[in-house]
CHARMM-style PDB file with segment names, atoms N, HN, CA, C and O in Angstrom:
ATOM      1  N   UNK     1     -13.922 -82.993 104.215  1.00  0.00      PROA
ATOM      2  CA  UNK     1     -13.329 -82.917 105.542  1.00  0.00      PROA
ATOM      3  C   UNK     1     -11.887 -83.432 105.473  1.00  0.00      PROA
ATOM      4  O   UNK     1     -11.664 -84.205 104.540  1.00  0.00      PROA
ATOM      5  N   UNK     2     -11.047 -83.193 106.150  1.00  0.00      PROA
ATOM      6  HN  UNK     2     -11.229 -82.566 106.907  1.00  0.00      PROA
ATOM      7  CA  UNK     2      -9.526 -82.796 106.028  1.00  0.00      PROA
ATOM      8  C   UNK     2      -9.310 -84.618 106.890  1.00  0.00      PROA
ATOM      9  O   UNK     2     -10.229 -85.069 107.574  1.00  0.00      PROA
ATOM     10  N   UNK     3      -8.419 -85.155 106.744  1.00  0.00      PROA
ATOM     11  HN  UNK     3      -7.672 -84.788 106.189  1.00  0.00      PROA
ATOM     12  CA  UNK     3      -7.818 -86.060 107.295  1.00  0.00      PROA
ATOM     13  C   UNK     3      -7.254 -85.617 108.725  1.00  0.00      PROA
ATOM     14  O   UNK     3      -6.357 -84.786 108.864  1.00  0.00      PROA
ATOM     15  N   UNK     4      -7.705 -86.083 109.451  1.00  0.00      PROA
ATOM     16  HN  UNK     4      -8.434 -86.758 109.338  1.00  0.00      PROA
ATOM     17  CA  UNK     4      -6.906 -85.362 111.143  1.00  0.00      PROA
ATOM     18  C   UNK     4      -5.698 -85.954 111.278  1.00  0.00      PROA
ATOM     19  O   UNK     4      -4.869 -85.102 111.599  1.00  0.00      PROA
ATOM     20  N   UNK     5      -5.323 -86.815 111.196  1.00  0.00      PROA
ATOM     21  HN  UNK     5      -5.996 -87.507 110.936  1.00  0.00      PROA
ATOM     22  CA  UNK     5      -3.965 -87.406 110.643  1.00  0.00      PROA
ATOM     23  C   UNK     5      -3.199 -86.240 110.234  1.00  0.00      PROA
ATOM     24  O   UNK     5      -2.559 -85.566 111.042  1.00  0.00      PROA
ATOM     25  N   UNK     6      -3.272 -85.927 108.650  1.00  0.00      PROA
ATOM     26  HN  UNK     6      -3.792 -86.474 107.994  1.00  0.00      PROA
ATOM     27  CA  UNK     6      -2.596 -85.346 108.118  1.00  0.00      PROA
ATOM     28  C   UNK     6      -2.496 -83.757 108.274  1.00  0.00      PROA
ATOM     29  O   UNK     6      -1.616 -82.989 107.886  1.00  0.00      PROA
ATOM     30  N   UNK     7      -3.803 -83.490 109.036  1.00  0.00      PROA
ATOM     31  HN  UNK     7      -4.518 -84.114 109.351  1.00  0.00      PROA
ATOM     32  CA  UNK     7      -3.558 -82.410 109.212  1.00  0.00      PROA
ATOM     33  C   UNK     7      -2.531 -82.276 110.495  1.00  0.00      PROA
ATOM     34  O   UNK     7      -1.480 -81.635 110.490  1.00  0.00      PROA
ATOM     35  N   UNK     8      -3.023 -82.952 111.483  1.00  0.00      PROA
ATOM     36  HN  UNK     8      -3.877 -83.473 111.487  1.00  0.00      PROA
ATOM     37  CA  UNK     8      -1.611 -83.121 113.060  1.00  0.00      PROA
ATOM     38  C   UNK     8      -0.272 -83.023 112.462  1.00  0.00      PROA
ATOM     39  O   UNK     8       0.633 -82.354 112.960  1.00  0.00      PROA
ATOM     40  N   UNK     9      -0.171 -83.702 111.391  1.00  0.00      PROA
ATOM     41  HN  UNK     9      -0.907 -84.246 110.987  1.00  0.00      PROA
ATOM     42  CA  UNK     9       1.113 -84.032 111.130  1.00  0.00      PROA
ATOM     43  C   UNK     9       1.870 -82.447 110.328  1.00  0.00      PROA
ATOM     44  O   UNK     9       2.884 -81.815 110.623  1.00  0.00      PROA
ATOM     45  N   UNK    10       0.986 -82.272 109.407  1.00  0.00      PROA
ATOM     46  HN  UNK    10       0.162 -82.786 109.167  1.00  0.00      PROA
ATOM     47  CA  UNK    10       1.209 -81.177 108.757  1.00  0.00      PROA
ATOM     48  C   UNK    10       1.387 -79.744 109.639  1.00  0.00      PROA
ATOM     49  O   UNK    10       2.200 -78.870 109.337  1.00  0.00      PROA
ATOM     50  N   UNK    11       0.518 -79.685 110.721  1.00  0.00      PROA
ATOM     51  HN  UNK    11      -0.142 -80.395 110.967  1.00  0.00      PROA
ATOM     52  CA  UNK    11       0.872 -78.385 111.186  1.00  0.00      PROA
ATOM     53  C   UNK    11       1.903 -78.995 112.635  1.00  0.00      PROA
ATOM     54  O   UNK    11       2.362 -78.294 113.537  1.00  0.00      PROA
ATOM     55  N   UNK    12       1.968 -79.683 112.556  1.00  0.00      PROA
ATOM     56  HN  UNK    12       1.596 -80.253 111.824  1.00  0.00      PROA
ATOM     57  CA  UNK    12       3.262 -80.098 114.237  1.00  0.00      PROA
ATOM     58  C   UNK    12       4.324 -79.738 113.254  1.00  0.00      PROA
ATOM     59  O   UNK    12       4.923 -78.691 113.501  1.00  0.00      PROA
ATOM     60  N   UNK    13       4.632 -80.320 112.316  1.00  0.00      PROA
ATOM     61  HN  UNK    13       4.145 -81.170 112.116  1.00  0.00      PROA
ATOM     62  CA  UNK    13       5.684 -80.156 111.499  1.00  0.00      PROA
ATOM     63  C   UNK    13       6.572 -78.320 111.314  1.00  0.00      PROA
ATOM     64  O   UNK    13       7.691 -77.813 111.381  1.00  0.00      PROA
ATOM     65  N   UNK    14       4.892 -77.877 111.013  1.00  0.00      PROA
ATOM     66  HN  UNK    14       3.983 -78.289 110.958  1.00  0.00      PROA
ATOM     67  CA  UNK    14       5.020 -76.727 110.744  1.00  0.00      PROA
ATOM     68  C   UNK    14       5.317 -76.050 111.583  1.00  0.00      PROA
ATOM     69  O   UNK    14       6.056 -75.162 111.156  1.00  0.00      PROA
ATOM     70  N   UNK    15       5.137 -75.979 112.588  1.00  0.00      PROA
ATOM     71  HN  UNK    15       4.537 -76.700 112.934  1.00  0.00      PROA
ATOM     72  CA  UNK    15       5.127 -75.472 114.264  1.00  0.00      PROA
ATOM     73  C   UNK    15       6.612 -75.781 114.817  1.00  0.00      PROA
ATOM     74  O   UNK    15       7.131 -75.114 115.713  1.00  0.00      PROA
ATOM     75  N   UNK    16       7.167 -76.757 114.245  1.00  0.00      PROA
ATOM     76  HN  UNK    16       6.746 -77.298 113.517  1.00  0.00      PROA
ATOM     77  CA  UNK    16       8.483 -77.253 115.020  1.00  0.00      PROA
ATOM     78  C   UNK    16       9.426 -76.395 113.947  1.00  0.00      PROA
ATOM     79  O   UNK    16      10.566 -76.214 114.375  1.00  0.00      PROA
ATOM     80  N   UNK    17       9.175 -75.874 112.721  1.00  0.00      PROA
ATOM     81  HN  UNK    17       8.249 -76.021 112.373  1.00  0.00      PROA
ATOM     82  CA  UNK    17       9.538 -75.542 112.080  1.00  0.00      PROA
ATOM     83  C   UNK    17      10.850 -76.540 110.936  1.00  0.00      PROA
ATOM     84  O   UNK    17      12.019 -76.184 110.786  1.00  0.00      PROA
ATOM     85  N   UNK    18      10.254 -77.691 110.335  1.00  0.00      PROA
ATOM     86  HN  UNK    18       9.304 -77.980 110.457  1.00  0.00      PROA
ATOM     87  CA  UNK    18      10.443 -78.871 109.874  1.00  0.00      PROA
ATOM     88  C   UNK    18       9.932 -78.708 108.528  1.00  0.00      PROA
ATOM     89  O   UNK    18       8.829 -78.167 108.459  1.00  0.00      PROA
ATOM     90  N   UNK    19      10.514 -79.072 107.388  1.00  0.00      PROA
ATOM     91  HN  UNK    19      11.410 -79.512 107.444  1.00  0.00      PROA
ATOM     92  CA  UNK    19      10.399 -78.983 105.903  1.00  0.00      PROA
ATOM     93  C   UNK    19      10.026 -80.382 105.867  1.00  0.00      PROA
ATOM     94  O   UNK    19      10.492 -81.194 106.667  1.00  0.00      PROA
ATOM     95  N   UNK    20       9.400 -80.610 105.180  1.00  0.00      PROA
ATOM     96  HN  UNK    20       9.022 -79.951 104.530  1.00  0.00      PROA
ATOM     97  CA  UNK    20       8.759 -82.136 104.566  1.00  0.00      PROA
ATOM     98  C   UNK    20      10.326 -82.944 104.297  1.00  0.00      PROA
ATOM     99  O   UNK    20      10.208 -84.086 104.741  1.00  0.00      PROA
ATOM    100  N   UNK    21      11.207 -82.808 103.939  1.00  0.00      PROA
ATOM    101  HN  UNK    21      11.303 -81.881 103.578  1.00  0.00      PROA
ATOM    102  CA  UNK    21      12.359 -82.937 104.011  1.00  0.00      PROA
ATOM    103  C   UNK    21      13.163 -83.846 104.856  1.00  0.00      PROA
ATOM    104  O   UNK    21      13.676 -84.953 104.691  1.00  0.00      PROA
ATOM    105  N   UNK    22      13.056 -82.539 106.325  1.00  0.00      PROA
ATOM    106  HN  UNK    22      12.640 -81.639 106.460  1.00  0.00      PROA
ATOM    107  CA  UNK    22      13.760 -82.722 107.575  1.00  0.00      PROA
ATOM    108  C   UNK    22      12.840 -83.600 107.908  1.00  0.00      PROA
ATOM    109  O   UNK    22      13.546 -84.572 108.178  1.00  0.00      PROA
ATOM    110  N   UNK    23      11.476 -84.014 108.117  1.00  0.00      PROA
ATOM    111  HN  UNK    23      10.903 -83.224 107.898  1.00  0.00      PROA
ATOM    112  CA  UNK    23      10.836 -84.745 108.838  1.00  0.00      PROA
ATOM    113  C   UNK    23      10.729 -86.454 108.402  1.00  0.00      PROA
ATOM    114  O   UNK    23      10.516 -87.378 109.187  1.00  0.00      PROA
ATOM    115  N   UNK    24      10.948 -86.549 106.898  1.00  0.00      PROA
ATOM    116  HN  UNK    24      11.121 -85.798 106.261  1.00  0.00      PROA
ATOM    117  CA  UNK    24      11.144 -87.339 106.307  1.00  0.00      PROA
ATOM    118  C   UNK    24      12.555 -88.361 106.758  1.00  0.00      PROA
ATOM    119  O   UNK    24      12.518 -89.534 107.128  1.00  0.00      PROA
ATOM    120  N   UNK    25      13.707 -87.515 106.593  1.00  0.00      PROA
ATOM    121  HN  UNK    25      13.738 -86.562 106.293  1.00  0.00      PROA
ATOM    122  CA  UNK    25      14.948 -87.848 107.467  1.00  0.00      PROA
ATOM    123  C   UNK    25      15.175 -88.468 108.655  1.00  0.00      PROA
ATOM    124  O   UNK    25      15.879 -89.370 109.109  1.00  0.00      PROA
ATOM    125  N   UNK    26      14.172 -87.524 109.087  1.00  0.00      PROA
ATOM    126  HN  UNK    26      13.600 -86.791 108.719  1.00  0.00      PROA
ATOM    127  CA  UNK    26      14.434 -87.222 110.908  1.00  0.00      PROA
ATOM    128  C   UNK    26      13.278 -88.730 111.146  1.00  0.00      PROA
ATOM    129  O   UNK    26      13.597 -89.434 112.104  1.00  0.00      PROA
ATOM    130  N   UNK    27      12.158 -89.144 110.421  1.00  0.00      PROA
ATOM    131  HN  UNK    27      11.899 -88.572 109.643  1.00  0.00      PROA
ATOM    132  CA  UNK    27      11.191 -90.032 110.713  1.00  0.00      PROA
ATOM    133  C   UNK    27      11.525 -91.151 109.596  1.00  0.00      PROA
ATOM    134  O   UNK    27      10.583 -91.901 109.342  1.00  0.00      PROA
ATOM    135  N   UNK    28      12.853 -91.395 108.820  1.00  0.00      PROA
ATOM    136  HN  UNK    28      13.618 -90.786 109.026  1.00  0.00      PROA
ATOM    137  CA  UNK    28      12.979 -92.877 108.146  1.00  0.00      PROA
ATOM    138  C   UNK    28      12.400 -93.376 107.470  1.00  0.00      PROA
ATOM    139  O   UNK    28      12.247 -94.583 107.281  1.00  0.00      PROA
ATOM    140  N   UNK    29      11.761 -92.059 106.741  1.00  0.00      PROA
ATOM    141  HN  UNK    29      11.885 -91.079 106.895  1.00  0.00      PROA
ATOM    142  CA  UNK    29      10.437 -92.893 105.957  1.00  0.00      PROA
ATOM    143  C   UNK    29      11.171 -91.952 104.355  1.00  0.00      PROA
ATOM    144  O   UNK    29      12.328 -91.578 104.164  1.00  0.00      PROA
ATOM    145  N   UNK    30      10.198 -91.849 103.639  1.00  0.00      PROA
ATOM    146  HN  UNK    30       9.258 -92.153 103.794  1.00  0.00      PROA
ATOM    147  CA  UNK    30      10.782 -91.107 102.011  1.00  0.00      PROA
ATOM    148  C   UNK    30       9.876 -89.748 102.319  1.00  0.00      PROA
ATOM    149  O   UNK    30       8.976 -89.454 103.105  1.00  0.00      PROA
ATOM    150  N   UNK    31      10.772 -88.946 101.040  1.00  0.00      PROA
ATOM    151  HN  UNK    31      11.504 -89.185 100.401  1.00  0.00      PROA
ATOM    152  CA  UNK    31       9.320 -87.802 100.954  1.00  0.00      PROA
ATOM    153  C   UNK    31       8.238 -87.488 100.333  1.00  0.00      PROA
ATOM    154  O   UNK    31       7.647 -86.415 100.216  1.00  0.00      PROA
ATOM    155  N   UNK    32       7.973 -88.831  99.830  1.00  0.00      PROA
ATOM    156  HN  UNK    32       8.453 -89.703  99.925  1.00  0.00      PROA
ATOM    157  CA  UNK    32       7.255 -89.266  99.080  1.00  0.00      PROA
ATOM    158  C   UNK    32       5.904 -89.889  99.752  1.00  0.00      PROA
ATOM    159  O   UNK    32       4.789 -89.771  99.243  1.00  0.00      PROA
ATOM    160  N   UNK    33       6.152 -90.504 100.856  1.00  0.00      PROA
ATOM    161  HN  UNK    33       7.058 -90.600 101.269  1.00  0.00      PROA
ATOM    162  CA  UNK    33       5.407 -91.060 101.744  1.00  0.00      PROA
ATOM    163  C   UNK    33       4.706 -89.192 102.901  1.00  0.00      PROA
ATOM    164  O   UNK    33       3.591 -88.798 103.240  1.00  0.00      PROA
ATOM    165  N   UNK    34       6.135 -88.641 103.080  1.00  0.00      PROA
ATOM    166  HN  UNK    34       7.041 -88.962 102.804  1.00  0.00      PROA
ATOM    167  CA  UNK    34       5.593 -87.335 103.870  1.00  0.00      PROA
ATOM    168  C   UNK    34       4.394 -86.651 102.975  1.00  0.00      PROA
ATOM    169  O   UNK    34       3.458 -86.064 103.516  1.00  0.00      PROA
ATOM    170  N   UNK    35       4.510 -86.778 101.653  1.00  0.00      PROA
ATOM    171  HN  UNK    35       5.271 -87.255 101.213  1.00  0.00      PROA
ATOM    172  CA  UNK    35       3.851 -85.592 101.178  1.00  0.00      PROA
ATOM    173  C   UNK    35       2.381 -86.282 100.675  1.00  0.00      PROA
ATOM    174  O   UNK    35       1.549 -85.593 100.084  1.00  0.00      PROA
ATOM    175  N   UNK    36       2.162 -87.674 100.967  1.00  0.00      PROA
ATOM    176  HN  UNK    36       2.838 -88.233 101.447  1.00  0.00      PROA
ATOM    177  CA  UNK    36       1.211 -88.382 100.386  1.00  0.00      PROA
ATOM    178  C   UNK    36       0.510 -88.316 101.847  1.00  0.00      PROA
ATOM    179  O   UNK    36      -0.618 -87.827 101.788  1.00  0.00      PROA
ATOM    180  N   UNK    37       0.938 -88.707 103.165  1.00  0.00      PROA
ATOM    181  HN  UNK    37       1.854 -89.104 103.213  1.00  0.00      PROA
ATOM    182  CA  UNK    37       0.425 -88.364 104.601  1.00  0.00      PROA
ATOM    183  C   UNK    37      -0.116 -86.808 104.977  1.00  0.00      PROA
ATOM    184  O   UNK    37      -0.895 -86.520 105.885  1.00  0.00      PROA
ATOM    185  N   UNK    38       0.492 -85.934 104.062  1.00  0.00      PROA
ATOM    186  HN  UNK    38       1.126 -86.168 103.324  1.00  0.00      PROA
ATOM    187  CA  UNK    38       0.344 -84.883 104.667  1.00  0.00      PROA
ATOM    188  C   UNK    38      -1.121 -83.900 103.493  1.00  0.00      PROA
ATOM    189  O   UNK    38      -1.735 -82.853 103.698  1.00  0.00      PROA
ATOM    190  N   UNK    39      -1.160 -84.947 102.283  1.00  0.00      PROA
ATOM    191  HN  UNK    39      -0.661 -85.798 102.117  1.00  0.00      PROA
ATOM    192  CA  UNK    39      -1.937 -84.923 101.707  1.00  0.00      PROA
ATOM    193  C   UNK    39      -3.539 -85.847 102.082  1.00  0.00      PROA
ATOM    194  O   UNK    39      -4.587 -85.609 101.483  1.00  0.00      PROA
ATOM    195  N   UNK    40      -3.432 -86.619 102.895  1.00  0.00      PROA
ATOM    196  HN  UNK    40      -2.580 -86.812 103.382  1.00  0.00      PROA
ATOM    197  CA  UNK    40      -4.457 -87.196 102.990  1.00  0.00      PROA
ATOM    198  C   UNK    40      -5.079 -88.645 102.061  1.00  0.00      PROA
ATOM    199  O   UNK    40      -6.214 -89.075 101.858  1.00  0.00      PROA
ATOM    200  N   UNK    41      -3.804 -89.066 101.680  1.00  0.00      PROA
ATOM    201  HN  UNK    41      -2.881 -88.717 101.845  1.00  0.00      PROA
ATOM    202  CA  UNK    41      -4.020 -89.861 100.956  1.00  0.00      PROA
ATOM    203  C   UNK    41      -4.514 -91.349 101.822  1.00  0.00      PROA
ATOM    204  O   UNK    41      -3.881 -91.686 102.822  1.00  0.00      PROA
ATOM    205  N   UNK    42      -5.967 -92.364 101.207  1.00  0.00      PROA
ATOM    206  HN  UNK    42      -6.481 -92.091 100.394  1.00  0.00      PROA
ATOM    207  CA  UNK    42      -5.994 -92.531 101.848  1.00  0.00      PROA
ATOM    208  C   UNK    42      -5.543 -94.143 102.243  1.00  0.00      PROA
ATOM    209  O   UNK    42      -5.953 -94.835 103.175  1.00  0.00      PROA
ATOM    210  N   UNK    43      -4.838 -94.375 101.489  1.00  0.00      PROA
ATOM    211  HN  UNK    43      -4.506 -93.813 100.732  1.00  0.00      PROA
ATOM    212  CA  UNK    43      -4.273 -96.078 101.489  1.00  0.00      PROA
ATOM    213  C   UNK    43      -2.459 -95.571 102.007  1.00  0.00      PROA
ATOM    214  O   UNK    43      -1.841 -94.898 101.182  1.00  0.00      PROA
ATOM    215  N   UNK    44      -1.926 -95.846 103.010  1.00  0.00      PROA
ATOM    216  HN  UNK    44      -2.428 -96.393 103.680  1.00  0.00      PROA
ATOM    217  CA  UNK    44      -0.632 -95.517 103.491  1.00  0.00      PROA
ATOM    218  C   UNK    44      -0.539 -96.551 104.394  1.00  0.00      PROA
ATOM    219  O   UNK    44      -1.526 -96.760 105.099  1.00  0.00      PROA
ATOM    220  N   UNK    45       0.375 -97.198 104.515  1.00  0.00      PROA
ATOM    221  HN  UNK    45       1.177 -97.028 103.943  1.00  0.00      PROA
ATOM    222  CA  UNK    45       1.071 -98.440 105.469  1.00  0.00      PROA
ATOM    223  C   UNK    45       1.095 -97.423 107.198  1.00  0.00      PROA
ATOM    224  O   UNK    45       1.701 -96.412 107.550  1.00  0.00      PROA
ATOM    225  N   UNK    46       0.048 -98.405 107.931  1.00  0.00      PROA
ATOM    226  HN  UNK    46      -0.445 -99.227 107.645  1.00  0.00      PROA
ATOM    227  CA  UNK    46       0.161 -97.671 109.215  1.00  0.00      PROA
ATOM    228  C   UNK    46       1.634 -97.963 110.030  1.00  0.00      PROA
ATOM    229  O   UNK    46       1.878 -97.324 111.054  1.00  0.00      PROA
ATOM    230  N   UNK    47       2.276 -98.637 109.678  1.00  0.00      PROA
ATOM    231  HN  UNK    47       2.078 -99.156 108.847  1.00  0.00      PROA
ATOM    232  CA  UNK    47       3.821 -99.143 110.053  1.00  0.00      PROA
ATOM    233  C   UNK    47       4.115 -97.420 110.282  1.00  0.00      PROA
ATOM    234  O   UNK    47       4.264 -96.625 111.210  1.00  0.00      PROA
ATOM    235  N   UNK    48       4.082 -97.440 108.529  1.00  0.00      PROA
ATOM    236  HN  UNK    48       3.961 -98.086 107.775  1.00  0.00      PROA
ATOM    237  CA  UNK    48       5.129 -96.084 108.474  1.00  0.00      PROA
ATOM    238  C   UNK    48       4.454 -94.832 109.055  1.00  0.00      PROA
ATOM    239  O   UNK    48       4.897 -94.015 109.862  1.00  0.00      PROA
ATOM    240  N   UNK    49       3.256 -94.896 108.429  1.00  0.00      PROA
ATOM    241  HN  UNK    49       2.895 -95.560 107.774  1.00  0.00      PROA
ATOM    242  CA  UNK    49       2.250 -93.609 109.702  1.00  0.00      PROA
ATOM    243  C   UNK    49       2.606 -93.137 111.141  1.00  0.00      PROA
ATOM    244  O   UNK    49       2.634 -91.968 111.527  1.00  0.00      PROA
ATOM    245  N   UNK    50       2.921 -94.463 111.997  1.00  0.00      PROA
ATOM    246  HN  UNK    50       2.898 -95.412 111.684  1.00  0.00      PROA
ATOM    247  CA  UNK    50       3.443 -94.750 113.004  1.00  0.00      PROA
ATOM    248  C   UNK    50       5.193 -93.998 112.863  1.00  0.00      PROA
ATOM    249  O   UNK    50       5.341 -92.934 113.464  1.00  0.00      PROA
ATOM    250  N   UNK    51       6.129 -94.430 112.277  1.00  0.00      PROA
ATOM    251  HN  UNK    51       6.009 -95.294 111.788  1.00  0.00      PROA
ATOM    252  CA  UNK    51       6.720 -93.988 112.094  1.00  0.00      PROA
ATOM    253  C   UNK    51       6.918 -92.336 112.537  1.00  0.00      PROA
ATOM    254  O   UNK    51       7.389 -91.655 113.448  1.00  0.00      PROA
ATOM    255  N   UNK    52       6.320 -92.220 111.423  1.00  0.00      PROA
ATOM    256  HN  UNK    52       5.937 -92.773 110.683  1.00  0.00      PROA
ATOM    257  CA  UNK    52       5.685 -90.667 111.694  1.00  0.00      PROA
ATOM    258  C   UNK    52       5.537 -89.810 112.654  1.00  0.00      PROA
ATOM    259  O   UNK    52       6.203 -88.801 112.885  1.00  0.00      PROA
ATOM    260  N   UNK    53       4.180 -90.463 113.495  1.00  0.00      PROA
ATOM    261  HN  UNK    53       3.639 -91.283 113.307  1.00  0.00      PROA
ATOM    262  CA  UNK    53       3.830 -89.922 114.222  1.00  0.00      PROA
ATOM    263  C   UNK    53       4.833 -90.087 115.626  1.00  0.00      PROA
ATOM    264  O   UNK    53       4.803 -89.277 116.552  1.00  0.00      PROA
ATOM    265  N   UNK    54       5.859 -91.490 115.581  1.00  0.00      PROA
ATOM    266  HN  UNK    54       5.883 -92.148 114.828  1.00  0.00      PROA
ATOM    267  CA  UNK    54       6.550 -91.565 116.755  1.00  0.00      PROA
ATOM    268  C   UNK    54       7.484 -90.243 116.945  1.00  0.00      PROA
ATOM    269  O   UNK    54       7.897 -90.050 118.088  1.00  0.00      PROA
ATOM    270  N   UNK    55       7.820 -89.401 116.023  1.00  0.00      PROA
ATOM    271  HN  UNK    55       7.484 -89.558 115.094  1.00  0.00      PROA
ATOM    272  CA  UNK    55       8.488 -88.193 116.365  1.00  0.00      PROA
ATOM    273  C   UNK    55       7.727 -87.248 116.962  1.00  0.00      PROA
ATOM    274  O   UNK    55       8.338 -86.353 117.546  1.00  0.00      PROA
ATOM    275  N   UNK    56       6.391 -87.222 116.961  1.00  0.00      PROA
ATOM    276  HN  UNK    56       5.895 -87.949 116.487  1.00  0.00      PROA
ATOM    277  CA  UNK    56       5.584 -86.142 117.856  1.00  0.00      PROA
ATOM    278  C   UNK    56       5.372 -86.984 119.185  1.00  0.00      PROA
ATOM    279  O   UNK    56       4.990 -86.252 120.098  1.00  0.00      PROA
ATOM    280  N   UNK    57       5.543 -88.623 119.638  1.00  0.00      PROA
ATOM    281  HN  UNK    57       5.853 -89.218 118.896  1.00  0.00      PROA
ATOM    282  CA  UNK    57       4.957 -88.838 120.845  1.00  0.00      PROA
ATOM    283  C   UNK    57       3.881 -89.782 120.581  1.00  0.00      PROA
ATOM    284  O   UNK    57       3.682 -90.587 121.491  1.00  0.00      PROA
ATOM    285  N   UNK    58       3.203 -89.866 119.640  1.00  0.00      PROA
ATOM    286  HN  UNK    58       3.364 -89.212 118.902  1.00  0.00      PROA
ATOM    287  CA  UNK    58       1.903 -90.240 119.522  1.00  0.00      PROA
ATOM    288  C   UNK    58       1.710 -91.761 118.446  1.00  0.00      PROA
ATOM    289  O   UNK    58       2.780 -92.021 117.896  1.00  0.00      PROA
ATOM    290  N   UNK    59       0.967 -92.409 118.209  1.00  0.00      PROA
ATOM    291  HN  UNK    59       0.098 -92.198 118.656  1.00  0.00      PROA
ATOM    292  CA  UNK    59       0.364 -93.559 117.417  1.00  0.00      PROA
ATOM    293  C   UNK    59      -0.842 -93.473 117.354  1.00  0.00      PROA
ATOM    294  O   UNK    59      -1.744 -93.197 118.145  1.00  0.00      PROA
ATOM    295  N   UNK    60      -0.765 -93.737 116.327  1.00  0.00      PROA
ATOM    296  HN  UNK    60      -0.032 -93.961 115.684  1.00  0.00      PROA
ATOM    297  CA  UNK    60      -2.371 -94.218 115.350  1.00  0.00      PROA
ATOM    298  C   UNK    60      -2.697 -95.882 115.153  1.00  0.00      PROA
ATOM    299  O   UNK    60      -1.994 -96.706 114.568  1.00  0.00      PROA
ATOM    300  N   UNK    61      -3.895 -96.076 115.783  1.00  0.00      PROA
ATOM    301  HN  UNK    61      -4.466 -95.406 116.258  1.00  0.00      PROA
ATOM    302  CA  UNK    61      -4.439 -97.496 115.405  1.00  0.00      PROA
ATOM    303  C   UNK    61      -5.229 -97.687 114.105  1.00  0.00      PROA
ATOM    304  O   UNK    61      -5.552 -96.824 113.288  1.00  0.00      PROA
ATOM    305  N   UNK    62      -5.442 -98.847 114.093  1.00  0.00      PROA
ATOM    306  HN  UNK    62      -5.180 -99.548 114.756  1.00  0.00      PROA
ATOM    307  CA  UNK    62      -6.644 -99.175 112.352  1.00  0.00      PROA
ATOM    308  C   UNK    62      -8.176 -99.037 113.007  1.00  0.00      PROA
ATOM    309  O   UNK    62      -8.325 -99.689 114.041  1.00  0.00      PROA
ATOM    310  N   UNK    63      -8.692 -98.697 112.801  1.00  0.00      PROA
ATOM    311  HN  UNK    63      -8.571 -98.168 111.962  1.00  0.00      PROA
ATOM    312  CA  UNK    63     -10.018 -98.184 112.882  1.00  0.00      PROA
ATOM    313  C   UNK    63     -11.376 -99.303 111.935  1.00  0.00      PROA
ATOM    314  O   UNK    63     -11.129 -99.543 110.753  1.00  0.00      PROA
ATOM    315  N   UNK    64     -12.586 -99.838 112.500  1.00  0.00      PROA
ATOM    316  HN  UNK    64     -12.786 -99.642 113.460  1.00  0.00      PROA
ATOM    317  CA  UNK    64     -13.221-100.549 111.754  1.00  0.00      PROA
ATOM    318  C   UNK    64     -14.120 -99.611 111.078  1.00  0.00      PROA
ATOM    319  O   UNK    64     -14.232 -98.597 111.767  1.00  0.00      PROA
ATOM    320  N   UNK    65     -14.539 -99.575 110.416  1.00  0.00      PROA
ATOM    321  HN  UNK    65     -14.449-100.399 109.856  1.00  0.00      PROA
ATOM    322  CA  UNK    65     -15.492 -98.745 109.516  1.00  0.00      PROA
ATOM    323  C   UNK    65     -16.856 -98.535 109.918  1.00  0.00      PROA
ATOM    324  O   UNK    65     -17.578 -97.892 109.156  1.00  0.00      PROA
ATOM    325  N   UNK    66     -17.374 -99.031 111.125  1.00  0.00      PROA
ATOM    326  HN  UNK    66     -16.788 -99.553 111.744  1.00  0.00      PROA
ATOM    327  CA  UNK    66     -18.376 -98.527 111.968  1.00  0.00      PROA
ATOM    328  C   UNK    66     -17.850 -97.590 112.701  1.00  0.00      PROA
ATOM    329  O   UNK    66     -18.586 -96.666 113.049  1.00  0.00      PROA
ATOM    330  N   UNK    67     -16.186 -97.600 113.191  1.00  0.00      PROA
ATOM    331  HN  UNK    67     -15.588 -98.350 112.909  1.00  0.00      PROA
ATOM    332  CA  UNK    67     -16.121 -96.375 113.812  1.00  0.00      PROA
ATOM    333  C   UNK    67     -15.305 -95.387 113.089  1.00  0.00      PROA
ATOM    334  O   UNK    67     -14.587 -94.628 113.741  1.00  0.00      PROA
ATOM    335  N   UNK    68     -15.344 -95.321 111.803  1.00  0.00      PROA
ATOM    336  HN  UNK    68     -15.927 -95.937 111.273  1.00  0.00      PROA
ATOM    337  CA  UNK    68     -14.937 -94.183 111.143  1.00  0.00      PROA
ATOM    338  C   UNK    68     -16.128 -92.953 111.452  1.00  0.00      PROA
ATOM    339  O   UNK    68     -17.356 -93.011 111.386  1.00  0.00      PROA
ATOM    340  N   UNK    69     -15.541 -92.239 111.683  1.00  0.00      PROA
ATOM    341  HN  UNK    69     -14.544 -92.192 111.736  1.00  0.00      PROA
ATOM    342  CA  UNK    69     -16.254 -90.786 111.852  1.00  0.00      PROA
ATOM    343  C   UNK    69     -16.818 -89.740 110.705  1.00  0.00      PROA
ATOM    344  O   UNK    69     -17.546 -88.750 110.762  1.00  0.00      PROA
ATOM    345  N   UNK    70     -15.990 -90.578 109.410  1.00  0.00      PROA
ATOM    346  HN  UNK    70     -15.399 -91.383 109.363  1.00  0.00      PROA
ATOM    347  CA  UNK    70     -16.429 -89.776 108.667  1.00  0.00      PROA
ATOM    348  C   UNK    70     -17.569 -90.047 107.347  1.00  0.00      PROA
ATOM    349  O   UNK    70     -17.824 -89.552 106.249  1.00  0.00      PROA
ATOM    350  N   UNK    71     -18.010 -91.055 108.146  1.00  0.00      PROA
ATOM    351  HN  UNK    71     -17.803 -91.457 109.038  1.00  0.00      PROA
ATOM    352  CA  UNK    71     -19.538 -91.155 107.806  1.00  0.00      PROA
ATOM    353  C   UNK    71     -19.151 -92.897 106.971  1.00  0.00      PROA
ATOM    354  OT1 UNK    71     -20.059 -93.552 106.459  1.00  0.00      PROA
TER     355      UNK     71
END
């Protein structure tokens, strides 16, 4: 199952029409960090996640592992 994270991120990106690049720039983070988020990787500093996601509007909290969803 796909990271919902990375997938939001990956297709908003795509949709705004934004290169891993431009979004990297445009969100202050590396593209190194874009392409590891957009991969699903799953240890990433929610600082910078945040980051991230503050260019679409949105934030992500830490989650306890009873309420991870993905089992």
């Amino acid at each position: 199952m796909e990271n919902p994270i990375a997938y939001f991120v990956k297709n908003k990106r795509k949709s705004l029409k934004l290169t891993q690049i431009d979004l990297a720039e445009k969100s202050g983070v590396g593209l190194r960090f874009i392409r590891d988020l957009e991969q699903g990787k799953a240890t990433l500093r929610l600082d910078k996640v945040n980051q991230v996601l503050d260019m679409f509007g949105c934030e992500a909290g830490p989650i306890r592992k009873e309420e991870n969803y993905y089992g």
